[in-house]
RODO-2510 file (C-alpha; in nm, 4 decimals, decimal comma):
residues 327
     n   res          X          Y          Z
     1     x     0,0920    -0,9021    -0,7081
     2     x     0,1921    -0,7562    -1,0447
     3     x     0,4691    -0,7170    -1,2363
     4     x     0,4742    -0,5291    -1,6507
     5     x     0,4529    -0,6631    -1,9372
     6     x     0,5076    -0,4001    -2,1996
     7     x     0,7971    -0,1846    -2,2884
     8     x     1,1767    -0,2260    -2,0700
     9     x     1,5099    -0,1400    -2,0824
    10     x     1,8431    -0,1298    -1,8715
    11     x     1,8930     0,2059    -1,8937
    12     x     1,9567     0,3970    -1,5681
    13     x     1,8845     0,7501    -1,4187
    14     x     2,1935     0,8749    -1,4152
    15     x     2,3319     0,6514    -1,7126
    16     x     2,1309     0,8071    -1,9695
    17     x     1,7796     0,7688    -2,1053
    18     x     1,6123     0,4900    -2,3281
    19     x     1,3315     0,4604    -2,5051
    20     x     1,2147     0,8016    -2,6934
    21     x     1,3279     0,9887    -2,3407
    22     x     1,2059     0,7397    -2,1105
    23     x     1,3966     0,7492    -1,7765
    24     x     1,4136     0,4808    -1,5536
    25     x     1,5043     0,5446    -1,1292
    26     x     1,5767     0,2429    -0,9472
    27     x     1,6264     0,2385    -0,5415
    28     x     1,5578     0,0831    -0,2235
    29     x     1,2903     0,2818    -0,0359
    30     x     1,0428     0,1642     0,2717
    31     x     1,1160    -0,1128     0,3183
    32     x     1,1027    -0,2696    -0,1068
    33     x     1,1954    -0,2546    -0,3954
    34     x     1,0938     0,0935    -0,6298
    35     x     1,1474     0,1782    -0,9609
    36     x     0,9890     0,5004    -1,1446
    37     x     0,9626     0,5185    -1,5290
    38     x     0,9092     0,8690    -1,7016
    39     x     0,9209     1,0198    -2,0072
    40     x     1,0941     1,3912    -1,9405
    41     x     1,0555     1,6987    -2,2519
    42     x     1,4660     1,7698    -2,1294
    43     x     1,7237     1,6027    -1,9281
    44     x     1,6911     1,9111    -1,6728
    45     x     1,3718     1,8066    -1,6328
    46     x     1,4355     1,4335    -1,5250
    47     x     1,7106     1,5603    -1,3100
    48     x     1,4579     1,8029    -1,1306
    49     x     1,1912     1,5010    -1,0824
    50     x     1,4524     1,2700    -0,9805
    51     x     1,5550     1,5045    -0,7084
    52     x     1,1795     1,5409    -0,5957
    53     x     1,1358     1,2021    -0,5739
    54     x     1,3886     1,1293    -0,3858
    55     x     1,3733     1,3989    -0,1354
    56     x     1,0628     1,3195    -0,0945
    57     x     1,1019     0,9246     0,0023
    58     x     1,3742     1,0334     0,2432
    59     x     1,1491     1,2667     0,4308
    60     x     0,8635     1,0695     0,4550
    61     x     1,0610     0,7009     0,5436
    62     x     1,2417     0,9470     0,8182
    63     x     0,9054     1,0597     0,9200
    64     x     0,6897     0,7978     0,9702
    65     x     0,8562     0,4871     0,9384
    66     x     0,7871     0,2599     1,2907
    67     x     1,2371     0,1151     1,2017
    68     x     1,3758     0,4314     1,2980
    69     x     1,4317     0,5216     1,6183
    70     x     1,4584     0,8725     1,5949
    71     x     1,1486     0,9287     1,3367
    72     x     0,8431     1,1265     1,4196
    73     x     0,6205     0,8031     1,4339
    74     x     0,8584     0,6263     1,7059
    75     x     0,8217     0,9358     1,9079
    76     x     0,4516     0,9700     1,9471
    77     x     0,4529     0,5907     1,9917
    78     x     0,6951     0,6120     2,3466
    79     x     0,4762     0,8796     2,4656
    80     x     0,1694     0,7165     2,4696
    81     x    -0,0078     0,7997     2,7641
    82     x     0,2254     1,0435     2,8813
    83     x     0,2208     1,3702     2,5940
    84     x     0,1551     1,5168     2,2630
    85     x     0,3418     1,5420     1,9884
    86     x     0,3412     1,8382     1,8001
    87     x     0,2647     1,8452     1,4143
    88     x     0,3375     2,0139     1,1252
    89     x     0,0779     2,0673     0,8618
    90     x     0,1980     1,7948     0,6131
    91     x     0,2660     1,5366     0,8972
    92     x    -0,0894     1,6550     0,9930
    93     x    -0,2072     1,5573     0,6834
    94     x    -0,0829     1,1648     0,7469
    95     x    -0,3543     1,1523     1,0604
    96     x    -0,6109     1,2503     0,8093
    97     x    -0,5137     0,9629     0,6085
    98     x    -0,5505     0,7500     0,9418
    99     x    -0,8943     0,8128     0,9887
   100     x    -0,9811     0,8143     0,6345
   101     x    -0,8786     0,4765     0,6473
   102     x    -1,0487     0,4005     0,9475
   103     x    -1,4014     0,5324     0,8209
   104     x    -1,3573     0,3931     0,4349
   105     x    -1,3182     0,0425     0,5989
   106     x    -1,5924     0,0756     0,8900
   107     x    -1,3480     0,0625     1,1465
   108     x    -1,1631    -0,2597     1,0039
   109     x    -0,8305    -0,1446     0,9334
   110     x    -0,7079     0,0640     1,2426
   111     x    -0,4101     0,2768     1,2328
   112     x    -0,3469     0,2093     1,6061
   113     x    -0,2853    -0,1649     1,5296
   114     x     0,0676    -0,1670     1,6497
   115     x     0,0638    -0,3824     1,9462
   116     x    -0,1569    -0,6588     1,7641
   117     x     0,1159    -0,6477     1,4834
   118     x     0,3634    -0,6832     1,7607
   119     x     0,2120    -0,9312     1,8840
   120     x     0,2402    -1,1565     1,5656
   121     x     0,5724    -1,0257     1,4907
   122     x     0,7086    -1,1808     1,8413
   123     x     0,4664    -1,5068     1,7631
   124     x     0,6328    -1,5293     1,4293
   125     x     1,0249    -1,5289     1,5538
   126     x     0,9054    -1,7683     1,8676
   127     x     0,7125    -1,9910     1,6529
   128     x     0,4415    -2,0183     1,9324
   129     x     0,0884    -1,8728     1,8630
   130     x    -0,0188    -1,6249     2,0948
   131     x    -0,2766    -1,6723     2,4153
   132     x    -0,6455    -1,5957     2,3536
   133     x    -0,5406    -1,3563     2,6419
   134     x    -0,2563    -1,1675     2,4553
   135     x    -0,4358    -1,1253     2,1239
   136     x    -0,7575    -0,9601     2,3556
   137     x    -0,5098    -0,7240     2,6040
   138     x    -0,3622    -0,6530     2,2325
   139     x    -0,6691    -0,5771     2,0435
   140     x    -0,8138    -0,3771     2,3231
   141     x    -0,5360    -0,1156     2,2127
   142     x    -0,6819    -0,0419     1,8895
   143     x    -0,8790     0,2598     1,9614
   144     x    -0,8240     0,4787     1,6470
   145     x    -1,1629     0,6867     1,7622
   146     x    -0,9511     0,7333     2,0898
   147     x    -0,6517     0,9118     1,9525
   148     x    -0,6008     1,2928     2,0074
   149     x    -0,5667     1,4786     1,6773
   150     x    -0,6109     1,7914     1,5336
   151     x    -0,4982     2,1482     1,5551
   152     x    -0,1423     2,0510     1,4873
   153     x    -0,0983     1,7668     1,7478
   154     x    -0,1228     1,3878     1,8124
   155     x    -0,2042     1,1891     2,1959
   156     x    -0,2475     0,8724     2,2496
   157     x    -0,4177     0,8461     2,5078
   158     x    -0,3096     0,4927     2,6524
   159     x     0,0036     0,3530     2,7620
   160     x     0,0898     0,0689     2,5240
   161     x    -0,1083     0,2195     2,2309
   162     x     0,0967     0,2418     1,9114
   163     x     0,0452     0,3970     1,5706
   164     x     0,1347     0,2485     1,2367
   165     x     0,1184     0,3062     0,8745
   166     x     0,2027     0,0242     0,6818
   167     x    -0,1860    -0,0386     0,6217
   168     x    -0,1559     0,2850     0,3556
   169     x     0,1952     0,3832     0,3525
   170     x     0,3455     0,2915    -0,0031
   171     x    -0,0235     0,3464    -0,1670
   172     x    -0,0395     0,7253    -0,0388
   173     x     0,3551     0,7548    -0,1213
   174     x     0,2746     0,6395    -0,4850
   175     x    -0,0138     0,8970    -0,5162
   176     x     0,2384     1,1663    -0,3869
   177     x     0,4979     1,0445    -0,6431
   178     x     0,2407     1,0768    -0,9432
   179     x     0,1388     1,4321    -0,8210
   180     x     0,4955     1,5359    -0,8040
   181     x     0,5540     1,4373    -1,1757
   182     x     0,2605     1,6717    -1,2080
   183     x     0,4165     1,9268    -1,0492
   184     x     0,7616     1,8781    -1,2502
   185     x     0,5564     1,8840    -1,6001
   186     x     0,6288     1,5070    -1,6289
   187     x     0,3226     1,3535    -1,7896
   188     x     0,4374     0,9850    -1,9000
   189     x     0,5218     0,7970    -1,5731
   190     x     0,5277     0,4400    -1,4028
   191     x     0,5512     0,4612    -1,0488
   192     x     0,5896     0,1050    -0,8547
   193     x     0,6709     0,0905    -0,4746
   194     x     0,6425    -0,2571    -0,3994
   195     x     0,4399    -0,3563    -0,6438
   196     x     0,2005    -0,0496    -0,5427
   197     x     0,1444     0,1065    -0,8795
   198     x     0,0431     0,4522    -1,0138
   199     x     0,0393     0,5284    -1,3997
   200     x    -0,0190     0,8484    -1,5807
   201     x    -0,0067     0,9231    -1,9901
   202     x     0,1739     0,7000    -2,2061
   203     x     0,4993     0,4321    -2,2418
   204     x     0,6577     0,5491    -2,5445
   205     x     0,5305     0,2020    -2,7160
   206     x     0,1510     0,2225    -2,6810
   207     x    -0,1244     0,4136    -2,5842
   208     x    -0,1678     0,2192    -2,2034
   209     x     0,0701     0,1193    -1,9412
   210     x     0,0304    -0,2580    -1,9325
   211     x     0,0147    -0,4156    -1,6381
   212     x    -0,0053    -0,7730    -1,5451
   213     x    -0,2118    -0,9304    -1,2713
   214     x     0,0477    -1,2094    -1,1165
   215     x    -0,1633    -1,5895    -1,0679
   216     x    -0,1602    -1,6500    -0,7124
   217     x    -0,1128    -2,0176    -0,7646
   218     x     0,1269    -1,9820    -1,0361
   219     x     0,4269    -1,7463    -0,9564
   220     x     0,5598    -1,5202    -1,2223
   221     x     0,2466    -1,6048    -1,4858
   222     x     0,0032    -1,3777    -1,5695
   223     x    -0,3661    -1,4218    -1,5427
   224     x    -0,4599    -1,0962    -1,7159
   225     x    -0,3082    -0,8193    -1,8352
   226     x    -0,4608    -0,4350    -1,7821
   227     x    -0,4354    -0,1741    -1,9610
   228     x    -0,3839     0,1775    -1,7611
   229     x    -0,3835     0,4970    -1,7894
   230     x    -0,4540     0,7915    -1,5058
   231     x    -0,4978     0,4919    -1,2810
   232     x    -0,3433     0,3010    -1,0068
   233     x    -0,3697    -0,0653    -0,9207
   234     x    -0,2992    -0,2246    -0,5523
   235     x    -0,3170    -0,5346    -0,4813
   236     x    -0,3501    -0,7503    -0,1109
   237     x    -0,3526    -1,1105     0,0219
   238     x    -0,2025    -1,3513     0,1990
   239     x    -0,0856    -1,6218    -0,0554
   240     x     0,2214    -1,5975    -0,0483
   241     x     0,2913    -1,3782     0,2833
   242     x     0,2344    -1,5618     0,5782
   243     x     0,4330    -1,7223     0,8856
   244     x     0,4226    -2,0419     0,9997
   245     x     0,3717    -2,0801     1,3628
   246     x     0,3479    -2,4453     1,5422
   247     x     0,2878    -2,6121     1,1786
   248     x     0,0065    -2,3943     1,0693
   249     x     0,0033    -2,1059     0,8493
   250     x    -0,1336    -1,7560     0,9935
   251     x    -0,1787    -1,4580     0,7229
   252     x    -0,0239    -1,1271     0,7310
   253     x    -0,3428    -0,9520     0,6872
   254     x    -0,4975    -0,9020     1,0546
   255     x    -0,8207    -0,8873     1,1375
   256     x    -0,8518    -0,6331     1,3768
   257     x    -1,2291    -0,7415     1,4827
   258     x    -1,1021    -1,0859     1,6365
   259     x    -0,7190    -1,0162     1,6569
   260     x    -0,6400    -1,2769     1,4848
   261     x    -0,5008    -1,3254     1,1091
   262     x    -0,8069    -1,2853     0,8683
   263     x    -0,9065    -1,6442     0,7394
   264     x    -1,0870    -1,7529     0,4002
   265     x    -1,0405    -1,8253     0,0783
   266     x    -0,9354    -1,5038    -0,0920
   267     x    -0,5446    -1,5227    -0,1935
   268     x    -0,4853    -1,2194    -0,3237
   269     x    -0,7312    -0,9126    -0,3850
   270     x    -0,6143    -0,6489    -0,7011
   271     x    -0,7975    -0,3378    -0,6987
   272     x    -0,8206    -0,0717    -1,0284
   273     x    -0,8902     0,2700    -0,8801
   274     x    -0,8038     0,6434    -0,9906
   275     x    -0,6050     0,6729    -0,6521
   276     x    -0,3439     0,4014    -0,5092
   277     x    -0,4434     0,5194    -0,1540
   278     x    -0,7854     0,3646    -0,2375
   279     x    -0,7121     0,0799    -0,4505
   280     x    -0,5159    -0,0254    -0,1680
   281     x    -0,7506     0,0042     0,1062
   282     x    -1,0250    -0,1234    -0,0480
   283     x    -0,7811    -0,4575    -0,1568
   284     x    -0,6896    -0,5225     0,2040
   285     x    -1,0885    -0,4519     0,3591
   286     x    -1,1742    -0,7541     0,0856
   287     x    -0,8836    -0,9832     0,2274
   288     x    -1,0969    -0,8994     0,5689
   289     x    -1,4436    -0,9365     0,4593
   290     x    -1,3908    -1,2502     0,1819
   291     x    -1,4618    -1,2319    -0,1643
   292     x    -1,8612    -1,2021    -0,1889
   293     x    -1,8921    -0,9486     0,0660
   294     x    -1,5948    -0,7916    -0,0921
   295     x    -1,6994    -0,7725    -0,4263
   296     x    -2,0250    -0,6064    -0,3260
   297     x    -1,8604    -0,3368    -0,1344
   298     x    -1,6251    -0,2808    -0,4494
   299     x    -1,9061    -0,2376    -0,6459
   300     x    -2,0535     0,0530    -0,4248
   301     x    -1,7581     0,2226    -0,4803
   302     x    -1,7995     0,4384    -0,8100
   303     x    -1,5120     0,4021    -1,0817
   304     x    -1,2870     0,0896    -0,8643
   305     x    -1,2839    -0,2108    -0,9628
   306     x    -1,1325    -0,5422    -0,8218
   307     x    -1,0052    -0,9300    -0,8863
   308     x    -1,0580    -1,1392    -0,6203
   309     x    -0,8223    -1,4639    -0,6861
   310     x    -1,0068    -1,7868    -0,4413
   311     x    -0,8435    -2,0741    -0,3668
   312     x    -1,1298    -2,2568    -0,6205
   313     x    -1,1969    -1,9782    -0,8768
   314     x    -1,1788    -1,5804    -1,0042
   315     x    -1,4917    -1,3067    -0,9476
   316     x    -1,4458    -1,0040    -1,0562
   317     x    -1,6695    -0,6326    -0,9874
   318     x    -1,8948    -0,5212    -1,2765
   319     x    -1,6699    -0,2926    -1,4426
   320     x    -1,3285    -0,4254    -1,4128
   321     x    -1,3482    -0,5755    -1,7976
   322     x    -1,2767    -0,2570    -1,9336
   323     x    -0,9289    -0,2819    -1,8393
   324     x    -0,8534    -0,6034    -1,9392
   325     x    -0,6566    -0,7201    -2,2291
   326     x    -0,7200    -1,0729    -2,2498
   327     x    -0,6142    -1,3709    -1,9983
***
């Protein structure tokens, strides 16, 4: 997790500006908490991004969010097995991002993970952990390279099968939020969905965004602080989301080869990359993997760079201390 560390204010969109013209837009949006901070050259500009970025968080959460019935997602999901869906070009694009993530993790995060997430869902509000049976009839659904795509439609191709985005959702929403500001000729902006960040420019105090990397074993305390620019930072683990089922404690972070939440000693994972989409992704394949085979895959990976927080110590890629302020 993250939270800032630099420049703040209680200033509102809406209730004015703050800050040499830095707006701040506060809402509720899939699922979290979001908050944008931009610096606008006119007041008819903020209004204009405002607008975008809200239209834009409306259509997508009505889209593809898996808690509405009547969104695009929930409708491919019932007709597993049975039809296509047709697709637009934009909602198109979201499949793309569903094997991209498929192929940048070698198969380890799968958008079809659905029923498996299901599955621990249920196990979760039960508190009774699942039959080796259940978790194997549930993994055998996970069949990404199975699903029907292209040419503006989706199958899947098996009863029960069940797409879901949450793996990459809020990272590729950020990215979309920074390239809007692009688009509305805002080029000083925070975006945070969930603690899913994107920065571009400048705060009006400094020549970085500061961010702070959040302890994992000390809430609220900051173990170092980065400083950001034309960057985005994501950060997984499971230290502090997890259920407890029949006295033990089972990770949110599944691991799609077994079924079963992933298990070592990582606690959280924050990843530096020019892209949220793939500081993200890369984050959660660590929280899979562990830290040592993690931190080697970061470092293949030109221009991202991670902090893997263990249960008995830091490690860190090669490049990641150009970023950091001091601990």
């Amino acid at each position: 997790m993250w939270f800032r560390l630099g420049y703040s204010g209680d200033s509102r969109m809406g209730q004015g500006n703050f800050g040499a013209g830095l707006f701040r837009l506060k809402f509720q949006g899939l699922g979290t908490e979001c908050e944008v901070q931009f610096r606008a050259p006119s007041v008819e500009v903020a209004k204009g991004y405002r607008k975008g970025v809200m239209d834009w968080m409306r259509e997508f959460e009505a889209t593809w969010s898996r808690f509405k019935e009547g969104s695009l997602l929930c409708r491919i999901n019932k007709l597993a097995g049975k039809e296509a869906v047709e697709l637009s070009e934009e909602q198109e694009e979201v499949l793309r991002l569903c094997a991209y993530t498929y192929e940048t993790s070698g198969g380890l995060l799968d958008a079809t993970s659905l029923p498996l997430t299901h599955l621990w869902e249920r196990a979760g509000k039960v508190g009774e952990v699942p039959a080796d049976w259940e978790v194997e009839e549930a993994r055998k659904l996970m069949a990404w390279p199975e699903v029907e795509w292209g040419e503006g439609r989706v199958f899947l191709p098996e009863s029960g099968m069940g797409l879901e985005i949450g793996g990459f959702g809020k990272e590729y929403a950020v990215d979309q939020l920074i390239h809007l500001a692009r688009i509305h000729g805002v080029s000083d902006v925070l975006v945070d969905l969930g603690r899913d960040v994107g920065v571009l420019g400048r705060p009006p105090d400094g020549e970085y965004w500061v961010l702070g990397v959040e302890d994992a074993q000390n809430e609220n305390e900051a173990l170092y602080r980065l400083a950001l620019s034309g960057r985005a930072l994501a950060t997984s683990g499971n230290g502090r989301r997890f259920r407890e089922i029949g006295g033990k404690k089972f990770g949110h972070i599944l691991d799609g080869r077994t079924g079963w939440p992933a298990e070592n000693d990582i606690l959280t994972v924050s990843c530096v990359a020019g892209d949220c989409l793939s500081a993200g992704l890369l984050a959660t394949t660590c929280c899979v993997i562990g830290a040592e085979e993690g931190l080697k895959r970061v470092d293949d990976f030109f221009e991202i760079d991670a902090i893997v927080q263990r249960k008995d110590g830091v490690g860190f890629s090669v490049n990641i201390h150009r970023y950091v302020l001091g601990s």
